[in-house]
mmCIF file of the C-alpha atoms, coordinates in Angstrom:
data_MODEL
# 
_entry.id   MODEL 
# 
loop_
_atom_site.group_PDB 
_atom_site.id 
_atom_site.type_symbol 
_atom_site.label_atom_id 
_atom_site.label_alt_id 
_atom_site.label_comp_id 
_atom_site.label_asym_id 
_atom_site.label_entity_id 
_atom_site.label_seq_id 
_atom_site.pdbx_PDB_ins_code 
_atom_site.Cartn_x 
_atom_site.Cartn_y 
_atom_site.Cartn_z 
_atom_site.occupancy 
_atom_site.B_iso_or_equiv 
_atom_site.pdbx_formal_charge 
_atom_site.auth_seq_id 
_atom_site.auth_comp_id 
_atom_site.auth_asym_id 
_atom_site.auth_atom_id 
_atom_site.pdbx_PDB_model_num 
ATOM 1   C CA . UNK A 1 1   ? 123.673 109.941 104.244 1.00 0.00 ? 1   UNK A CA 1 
ATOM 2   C CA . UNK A 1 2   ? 120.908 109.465 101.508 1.00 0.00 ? 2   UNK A CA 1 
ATOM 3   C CA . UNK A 1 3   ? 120.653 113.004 99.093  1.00 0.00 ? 3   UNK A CA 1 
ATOM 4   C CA . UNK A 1 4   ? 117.770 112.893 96.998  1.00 0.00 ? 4   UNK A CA 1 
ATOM 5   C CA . UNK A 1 5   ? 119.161 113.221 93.350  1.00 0.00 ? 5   UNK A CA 1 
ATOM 6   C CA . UNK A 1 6   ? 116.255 114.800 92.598  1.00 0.00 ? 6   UNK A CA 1 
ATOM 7   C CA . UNK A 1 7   ? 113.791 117.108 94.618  1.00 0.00 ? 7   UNK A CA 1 
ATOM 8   C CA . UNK A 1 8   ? 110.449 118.025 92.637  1.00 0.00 ? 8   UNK A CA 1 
ATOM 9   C CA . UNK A 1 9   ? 107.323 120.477 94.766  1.00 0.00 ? 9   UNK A CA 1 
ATOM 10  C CA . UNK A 1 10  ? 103.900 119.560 93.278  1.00 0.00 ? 10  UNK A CA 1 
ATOM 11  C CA . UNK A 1 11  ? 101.887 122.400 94.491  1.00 0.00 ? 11  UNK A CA 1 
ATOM 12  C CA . UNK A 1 12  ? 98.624  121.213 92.744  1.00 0.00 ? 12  UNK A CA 1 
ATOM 13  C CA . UNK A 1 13  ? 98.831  118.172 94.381  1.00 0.00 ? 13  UNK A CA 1 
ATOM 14  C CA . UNK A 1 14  ? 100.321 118.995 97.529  1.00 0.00 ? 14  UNK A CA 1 
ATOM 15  C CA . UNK A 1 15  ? 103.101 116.159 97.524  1.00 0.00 ? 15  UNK A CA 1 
ATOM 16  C CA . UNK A 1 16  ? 106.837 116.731 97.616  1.00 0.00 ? 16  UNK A CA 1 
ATOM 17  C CA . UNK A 1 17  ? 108.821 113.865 94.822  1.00 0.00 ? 17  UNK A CA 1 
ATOM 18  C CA . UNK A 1 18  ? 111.972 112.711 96.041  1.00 0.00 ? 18  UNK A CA 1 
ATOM 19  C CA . UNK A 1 19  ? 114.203 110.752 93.458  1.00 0.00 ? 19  UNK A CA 1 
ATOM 20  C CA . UNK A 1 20  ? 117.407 108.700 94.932  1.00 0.00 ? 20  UNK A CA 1 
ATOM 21  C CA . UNK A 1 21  ? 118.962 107.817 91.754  1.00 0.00 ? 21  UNK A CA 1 
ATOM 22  C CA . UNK A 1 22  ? 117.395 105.460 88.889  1.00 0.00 ? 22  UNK A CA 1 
ATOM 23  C CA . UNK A 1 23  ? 115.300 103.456 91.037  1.00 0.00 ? 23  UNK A CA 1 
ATOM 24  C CA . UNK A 1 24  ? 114.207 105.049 94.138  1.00 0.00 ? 24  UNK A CA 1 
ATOM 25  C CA . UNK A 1 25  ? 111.174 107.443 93.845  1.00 0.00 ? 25  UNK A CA 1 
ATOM 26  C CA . UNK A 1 26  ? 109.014 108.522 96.307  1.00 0.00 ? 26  UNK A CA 1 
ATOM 27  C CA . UNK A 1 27  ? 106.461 111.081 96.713  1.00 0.00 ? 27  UNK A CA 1 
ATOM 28  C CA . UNK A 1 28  ? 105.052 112.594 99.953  1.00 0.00 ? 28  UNK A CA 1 
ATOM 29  C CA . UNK A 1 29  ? 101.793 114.451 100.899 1.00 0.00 ? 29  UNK A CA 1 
ATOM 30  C CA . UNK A 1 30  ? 102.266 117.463 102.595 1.00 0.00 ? 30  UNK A CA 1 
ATOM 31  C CA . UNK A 1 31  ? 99.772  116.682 105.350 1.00 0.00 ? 31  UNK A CA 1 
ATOM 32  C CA . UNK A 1 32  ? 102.215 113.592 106.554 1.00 0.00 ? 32  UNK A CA 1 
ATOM 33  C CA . UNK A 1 33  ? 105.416 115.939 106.271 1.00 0.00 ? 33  UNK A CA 1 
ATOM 34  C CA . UNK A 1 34  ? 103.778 118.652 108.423 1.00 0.00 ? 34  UNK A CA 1 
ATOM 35  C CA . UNK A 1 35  ? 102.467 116.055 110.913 1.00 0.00 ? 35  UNK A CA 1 
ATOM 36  C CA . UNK A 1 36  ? 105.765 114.499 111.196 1.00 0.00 ? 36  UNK A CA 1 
ATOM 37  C CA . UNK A 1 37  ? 107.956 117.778 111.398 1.00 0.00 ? 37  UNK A CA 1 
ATOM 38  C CA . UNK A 1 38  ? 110.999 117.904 113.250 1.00 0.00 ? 38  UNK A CA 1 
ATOM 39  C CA . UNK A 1 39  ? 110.192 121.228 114.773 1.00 0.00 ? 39  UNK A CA 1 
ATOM 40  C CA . UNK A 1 40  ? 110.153 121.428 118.592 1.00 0.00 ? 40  UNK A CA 1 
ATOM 41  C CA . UNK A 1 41  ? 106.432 122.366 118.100 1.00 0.00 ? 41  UNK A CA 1 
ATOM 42  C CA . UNK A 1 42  ? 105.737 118.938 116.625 1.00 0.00 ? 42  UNK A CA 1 
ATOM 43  C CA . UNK A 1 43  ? 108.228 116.992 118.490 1.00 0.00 ? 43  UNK A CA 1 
ATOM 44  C CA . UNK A 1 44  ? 107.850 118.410 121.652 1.00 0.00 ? 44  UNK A CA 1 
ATOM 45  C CA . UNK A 1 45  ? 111.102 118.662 124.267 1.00 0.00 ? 45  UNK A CA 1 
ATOM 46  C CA . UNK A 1 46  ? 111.010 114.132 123.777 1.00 0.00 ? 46  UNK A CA 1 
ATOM 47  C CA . UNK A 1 47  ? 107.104 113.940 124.033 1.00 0.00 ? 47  UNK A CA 1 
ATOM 48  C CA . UNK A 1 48  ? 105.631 114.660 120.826 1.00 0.00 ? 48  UNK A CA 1 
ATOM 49  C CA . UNK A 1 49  ? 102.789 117.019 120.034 1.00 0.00 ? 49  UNK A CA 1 
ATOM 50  C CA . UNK A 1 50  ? 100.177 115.150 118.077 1.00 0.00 ? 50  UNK A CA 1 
ATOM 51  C CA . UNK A 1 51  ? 98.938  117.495 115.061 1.00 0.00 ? 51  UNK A CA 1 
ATOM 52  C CA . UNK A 1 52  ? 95.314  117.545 114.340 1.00 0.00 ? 52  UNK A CA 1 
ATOM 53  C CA . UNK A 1 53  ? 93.382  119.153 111.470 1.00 0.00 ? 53  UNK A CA 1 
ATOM 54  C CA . UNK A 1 54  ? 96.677  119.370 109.062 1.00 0.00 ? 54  UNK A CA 1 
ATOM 55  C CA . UNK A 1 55  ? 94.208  117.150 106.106 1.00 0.00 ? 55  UNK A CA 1 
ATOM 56  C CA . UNK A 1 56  ? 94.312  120.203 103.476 1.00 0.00 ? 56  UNK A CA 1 
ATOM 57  C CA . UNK A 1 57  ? 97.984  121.546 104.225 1.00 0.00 ? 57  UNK A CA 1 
ATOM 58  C CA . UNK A 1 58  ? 100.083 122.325 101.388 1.00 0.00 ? 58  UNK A CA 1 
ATOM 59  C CA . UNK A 1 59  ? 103.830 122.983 100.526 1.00 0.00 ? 59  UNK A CA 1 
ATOM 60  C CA . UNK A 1 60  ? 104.392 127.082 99.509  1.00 0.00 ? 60  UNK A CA 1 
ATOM 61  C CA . UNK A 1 61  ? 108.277 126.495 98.609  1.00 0.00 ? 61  UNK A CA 1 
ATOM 62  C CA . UNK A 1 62  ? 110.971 124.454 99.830  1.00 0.00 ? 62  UNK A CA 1 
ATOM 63  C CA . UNK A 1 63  ? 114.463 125.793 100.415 1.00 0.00 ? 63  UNK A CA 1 
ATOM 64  C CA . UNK A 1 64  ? 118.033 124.188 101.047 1.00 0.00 ? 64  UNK A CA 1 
ATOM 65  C CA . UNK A 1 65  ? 119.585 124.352 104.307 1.00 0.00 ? 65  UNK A CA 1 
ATOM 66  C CA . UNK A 1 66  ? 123.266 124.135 103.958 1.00 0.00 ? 66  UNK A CA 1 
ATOM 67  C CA . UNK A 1 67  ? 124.014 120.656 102.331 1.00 0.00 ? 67  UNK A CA 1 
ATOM 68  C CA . UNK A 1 68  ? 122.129 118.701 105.018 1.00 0.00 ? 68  UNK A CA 1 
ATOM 69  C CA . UNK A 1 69  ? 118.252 119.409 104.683 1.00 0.00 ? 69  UNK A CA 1 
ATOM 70  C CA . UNK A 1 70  ? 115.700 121.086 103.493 1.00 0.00 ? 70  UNK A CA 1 
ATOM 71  C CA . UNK A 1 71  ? 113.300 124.044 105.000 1.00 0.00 ? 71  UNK A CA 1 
ATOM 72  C CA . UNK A 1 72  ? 109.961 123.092 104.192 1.00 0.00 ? 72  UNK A CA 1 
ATOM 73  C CA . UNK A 1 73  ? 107.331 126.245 104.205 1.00 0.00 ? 73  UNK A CA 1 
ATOM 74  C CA . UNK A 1 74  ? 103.196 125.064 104.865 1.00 0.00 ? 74  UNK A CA 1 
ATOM 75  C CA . UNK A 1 75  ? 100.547 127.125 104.019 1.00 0.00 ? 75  UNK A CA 1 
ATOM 76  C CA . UNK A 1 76  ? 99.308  127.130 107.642 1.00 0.00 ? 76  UNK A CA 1 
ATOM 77  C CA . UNK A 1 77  ? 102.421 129.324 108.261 1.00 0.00 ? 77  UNK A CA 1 
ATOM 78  C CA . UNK A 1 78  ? 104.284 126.645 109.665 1.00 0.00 ? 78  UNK A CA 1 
ATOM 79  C CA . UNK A 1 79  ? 108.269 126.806 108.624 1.00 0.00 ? 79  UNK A CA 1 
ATOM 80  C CA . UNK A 1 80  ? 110.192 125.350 111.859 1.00 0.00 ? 80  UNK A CA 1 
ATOM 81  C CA . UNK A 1 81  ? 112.395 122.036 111.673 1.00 0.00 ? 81  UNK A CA 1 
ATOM 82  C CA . UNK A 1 82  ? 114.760 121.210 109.112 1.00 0.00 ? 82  UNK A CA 1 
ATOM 83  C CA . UNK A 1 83  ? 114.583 118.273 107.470 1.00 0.00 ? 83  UNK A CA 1 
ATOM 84  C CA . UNK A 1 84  ? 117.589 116.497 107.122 1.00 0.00 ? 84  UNK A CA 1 
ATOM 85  C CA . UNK A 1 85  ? 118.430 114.251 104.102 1.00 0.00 ? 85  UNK A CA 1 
ATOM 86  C CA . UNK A 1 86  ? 118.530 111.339 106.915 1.00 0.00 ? 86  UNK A CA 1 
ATOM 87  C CA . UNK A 1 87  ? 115.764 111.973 108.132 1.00 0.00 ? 87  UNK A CA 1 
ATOM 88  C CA . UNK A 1 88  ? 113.188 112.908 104.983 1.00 0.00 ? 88  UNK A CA 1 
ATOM 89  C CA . UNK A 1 89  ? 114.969 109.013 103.622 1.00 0.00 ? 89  UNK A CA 1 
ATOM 90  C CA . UNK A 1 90  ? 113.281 107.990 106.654 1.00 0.00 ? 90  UNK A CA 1 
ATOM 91  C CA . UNK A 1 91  ? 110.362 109.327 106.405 1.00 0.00 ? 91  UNK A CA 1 
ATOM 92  C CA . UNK A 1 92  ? 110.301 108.178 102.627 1.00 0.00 ? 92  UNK A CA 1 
ATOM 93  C CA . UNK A 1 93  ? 111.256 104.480 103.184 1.00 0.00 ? 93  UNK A CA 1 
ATOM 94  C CA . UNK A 1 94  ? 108.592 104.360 106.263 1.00 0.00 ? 94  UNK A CA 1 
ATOM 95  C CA . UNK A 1 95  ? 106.016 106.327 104.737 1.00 0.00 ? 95  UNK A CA 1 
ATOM 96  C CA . UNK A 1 96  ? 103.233 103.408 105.306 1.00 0.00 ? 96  UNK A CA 1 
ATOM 97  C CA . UNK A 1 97  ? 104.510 102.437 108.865 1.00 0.00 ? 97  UNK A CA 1 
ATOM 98  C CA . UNK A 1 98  ? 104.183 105.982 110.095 1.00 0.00 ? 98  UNK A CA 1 
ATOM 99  C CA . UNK A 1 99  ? 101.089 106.932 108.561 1.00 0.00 ? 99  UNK A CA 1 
ATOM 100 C CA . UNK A 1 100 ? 99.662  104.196 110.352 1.00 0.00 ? 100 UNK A CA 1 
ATOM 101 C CA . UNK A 1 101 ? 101.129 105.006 113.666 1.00 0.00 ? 101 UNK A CA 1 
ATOM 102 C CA . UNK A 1 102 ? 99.871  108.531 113.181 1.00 0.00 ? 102 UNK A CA 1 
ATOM 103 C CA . UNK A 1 103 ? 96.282  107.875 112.048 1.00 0.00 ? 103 UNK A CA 1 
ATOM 104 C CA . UNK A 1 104 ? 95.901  105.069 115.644 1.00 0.00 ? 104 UNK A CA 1 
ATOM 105 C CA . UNK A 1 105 ? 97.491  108.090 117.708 1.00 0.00 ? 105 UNK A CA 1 
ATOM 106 C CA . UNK A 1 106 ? 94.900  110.510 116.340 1.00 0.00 ? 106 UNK A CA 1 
ATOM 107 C CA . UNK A 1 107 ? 92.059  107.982 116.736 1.00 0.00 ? 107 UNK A CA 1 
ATOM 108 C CA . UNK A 1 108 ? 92.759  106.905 120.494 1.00 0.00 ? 108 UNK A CA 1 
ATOM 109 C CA . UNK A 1 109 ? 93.019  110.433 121.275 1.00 0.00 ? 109 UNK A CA 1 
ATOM 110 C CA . UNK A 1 110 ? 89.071  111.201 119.294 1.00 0.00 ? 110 UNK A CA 1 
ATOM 111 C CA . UNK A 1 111 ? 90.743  113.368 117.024 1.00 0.00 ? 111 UNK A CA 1 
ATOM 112 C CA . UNK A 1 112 ? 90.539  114.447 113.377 1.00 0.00 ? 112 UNK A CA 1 
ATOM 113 C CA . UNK A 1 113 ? 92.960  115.300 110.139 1.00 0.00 ? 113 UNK A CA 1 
ATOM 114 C CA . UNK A 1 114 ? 89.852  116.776 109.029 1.00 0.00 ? 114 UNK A CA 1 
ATOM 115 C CA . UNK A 1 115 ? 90.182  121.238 110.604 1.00 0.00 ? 115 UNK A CA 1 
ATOM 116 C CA . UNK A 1 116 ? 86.620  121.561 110.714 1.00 0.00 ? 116 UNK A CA 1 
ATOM 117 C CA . UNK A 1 117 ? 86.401  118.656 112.559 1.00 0.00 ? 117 UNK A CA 1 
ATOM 118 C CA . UNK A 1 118 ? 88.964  119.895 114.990 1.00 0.00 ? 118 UNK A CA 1 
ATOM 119 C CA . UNK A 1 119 ? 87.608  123.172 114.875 1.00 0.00 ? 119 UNK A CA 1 
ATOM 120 C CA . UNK A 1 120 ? 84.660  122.076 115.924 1.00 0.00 ? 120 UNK A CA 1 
ATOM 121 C CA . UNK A 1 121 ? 86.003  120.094 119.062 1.00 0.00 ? 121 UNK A CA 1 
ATOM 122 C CA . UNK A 1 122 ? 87.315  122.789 120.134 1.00 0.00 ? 122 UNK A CA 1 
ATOM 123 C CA . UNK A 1 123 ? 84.269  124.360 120.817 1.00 0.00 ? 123 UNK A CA 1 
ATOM 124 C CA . UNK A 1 124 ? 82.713  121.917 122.792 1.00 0.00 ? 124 UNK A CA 1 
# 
């Protein structure tokens, strides 16, 4: 299991720092952690739910759940899925990879990380 040794919310600029001892630092945008949540609203019943117009999301708080992950609260009310310590190393170490992944699925399905965009859309 990889702990963080250190856990740091930057509210201002809407990134959560993870620290794994001396060497290993990592800091991730809010808008990738919310579109990669391990809620079942995100990651479906083993389909998952591709998130659209999550571009200006932030991090409210973050909270400890038990010795194995971390509640994450978003400012579009979101708070569902805990993220493990496995599983936030993951997203961490594959932040690029992922990313990636996420911004092909969004543009083969004509959508946008952008909510007015999306908004928008949705009215049509």
């Amino acid at each position: 299991m990889h702990i963080p040794s250190a856990i740091k919310l930057h509210k201002a600029s809407k990134t959560l720092e993870l620290q794994y001892g001396a060497a290993e630092r990592y800091s991730l945008p809010a808008e990738f952690l919310r579109v990669h949540s391990p809620s079942a609203e995100v990651q479906g019943h083993g389909k998952p739910i591709l998130q659209t117009g999550k571009q200006h999301v932030g991090l409210t708080h973050v909270e400890p759940a038990g010795n194995y992950a971390l509640k994450l609260y978003f400012d579009d009310g979101h708070d569902s899925g805990l993220f493990t310590w496995d599983y936030l190393y993951r997203l961490a170490t594959q932040h690029d990879s992922l990313w990636a992944d996420y911004l092909a699925a969004l543009s083969a399905a004509g959508k946008s990380r952008d909510p007015d965009e999306s908004a928008v859309r949705l009215l049509l």
